[in-house]
C-alpha positions in Angstrom: -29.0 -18.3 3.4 -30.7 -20.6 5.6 -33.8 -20.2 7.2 -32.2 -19.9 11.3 -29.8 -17.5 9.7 -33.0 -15.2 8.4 -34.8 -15.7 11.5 -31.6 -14.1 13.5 -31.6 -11.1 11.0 -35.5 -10.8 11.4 -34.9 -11.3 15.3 -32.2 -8.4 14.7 -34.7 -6.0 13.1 -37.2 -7.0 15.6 -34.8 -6.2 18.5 -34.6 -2.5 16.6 -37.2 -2.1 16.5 -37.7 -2.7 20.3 -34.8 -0.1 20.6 -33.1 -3.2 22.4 -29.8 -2.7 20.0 -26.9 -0.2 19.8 -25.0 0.0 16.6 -22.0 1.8 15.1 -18.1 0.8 16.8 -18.2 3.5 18.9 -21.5 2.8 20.7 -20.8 -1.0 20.6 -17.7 -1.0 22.3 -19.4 1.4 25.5 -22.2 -1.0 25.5 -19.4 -3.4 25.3 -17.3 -2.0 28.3 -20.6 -1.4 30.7 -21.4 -4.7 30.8 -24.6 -3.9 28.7 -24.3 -5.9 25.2 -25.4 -9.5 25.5 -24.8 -10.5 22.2 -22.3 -8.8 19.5 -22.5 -8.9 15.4 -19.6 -8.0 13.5 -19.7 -8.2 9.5 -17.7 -10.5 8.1 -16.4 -8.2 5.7 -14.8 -5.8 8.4 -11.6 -4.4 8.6 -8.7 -6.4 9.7 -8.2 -3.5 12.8 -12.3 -3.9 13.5 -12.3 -7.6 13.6 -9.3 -7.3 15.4 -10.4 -5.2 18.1 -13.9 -6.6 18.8 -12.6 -10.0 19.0 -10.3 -8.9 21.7 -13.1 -7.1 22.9 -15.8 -9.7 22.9 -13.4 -12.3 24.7 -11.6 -10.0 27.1 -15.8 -9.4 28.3 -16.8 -12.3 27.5 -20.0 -11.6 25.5 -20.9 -14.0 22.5 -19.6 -12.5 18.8 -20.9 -13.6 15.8 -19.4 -13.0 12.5 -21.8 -14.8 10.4 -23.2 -11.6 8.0 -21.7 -9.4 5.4 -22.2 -5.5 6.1 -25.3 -5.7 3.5 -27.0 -8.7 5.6 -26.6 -6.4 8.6 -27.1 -2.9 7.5 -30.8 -4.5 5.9 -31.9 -6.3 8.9 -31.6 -3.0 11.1 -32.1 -0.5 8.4 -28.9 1.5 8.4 -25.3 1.3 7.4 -23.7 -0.6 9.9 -20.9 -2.9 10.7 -21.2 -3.9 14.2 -23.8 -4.2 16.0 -24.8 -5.0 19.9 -27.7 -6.8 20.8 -28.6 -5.2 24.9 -31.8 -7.2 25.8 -30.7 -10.8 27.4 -33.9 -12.4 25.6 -33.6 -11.2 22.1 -29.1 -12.4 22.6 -30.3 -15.5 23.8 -32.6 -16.7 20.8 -30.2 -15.2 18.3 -27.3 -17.5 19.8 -29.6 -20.9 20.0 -30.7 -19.8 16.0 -26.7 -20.0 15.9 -25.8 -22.8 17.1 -28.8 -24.7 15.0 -27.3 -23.4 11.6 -23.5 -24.8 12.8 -24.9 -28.1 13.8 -26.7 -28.3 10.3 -23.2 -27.0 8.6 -20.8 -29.7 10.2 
């Protein structure tokens, strides 16, 4: 793992901690829907019909998805058993997706 990818899982805890997050599918996809996620993480080791469906999501609202992290990475970084996960507050999102960018460019 490289050092922007634990700085967006610490960011992700921090954001928890900040109660600036809502996990779990069901929550996600109303946070989803009114307008309110900024930024969404979906484990990489989903379900097809999950993926599926927050992909569609995610692009039909046009909020940022990022798949990077396995259920473990996830479920440690906010401290519960989760697979998706919505990032609300615009200035957490925002960091989270420049920290993403960074580890592409350093991966191509």
């Amino acid at each position: 793992m490289t050092a922007s990818e634990q700085q967006i899982l610490n960011l992700l805890g921090l954001a928890r901690r900040a109660r600036q997050i809502t996990a779990g599918e069901g929550l996600v996809l109303k946070s989803i829907r009114n307008h309110q996620a900024k930024l969404v993480f979906l484990a990489a080791d989903a379900g097809h019909s999950t993926v599926k469906q927050f992909i569609n999501k995610c692009n039909y609202y046009e909020i940022p998805l990022i798949c990077r992290f396995n259920k473990a990475e996830l479920s440690q970084a906010i401290g519960q058993a989760r697979t998706v996960v919505a990032v609300e507050q615009a200035g957490f999102a925002k960091r989270m997706i420049e920290l993403s960018n960074d580890v592409e460019e350093t991966t191509k």
